[in-house]
C-alpha positions as a printed Julia matrix, in Angstrom:
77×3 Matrix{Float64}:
   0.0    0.0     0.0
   1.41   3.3    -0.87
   1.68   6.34    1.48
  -0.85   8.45   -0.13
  -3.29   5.62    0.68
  -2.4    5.16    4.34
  -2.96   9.17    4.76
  -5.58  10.43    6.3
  -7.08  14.15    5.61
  -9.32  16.59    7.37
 -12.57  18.18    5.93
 -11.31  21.48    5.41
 -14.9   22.53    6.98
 -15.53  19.98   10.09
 -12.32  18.36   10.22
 -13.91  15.15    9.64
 -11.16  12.19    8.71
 -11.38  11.34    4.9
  -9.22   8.33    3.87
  -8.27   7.91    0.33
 -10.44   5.25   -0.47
 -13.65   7.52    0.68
 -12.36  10.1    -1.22
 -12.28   8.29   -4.32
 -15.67   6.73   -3.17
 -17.13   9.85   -2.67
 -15.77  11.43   -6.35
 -16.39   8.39   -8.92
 -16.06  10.42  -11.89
 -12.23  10.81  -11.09
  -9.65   8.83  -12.25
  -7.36   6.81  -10.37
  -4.17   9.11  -11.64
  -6.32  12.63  -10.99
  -7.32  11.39   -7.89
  -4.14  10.77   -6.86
  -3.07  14.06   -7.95
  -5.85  15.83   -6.02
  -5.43  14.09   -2.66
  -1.0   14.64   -3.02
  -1.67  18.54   -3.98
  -1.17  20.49   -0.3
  -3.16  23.46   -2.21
  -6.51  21.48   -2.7
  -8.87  22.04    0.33
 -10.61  18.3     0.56
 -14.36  18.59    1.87
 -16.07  15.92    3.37
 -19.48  15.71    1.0
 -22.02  17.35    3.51
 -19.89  20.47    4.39
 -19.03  21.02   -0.08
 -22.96  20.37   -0.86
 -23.83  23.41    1.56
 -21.26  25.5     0.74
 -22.37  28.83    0.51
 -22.5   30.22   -3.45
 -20.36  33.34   -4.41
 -21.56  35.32   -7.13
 -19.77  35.65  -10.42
 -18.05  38.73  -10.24
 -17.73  40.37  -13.73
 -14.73  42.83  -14.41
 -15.27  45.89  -15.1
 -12.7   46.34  -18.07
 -15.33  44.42  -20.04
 -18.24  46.37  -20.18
 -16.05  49.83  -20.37
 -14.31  48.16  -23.92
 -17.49  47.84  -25.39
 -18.86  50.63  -24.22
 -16.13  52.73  -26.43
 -17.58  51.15  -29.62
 -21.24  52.38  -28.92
 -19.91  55.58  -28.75
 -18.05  56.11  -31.85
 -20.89  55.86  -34.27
């Protein structure tokens, strides 16, 4: 058994204990290799499944570079 398999993580949220095996469990639609990837990667925050289903939504945030380019264009004619 490898070491990433042995190692146990925290919900970032609850600090519940994820395994590897749960995490892959949880996530089916990842492969082996990504999952790997994902549960190695310090940066990734892992969430157990009932603290990243109630996560609270952040709005998309437009910039406002965009609308003042196009706004130029209107203004010529």
């Amino acid at each position: 058994m490898t070491l990433y398999k042995k190692k146990i993580k925290n919900c970032a949220d609850c600090n519940q204990s994820l395994t590897f095996e749960e995490f892959c469990r949880i996530n089916p639609s990842l492969s082996q290799k990504k999952a790997i990837e994902f549960w190695k990667d310090p940066m990734i925050l892992i969430y157990c499944p009932d603290c990243y289903f109630n996560l609270p939504e952040r709005p998309f945030k437009r910039r406002r570079g965009y609308y003042n380019y196009f706004s130029r264009f209107r203004n010529i004619t």
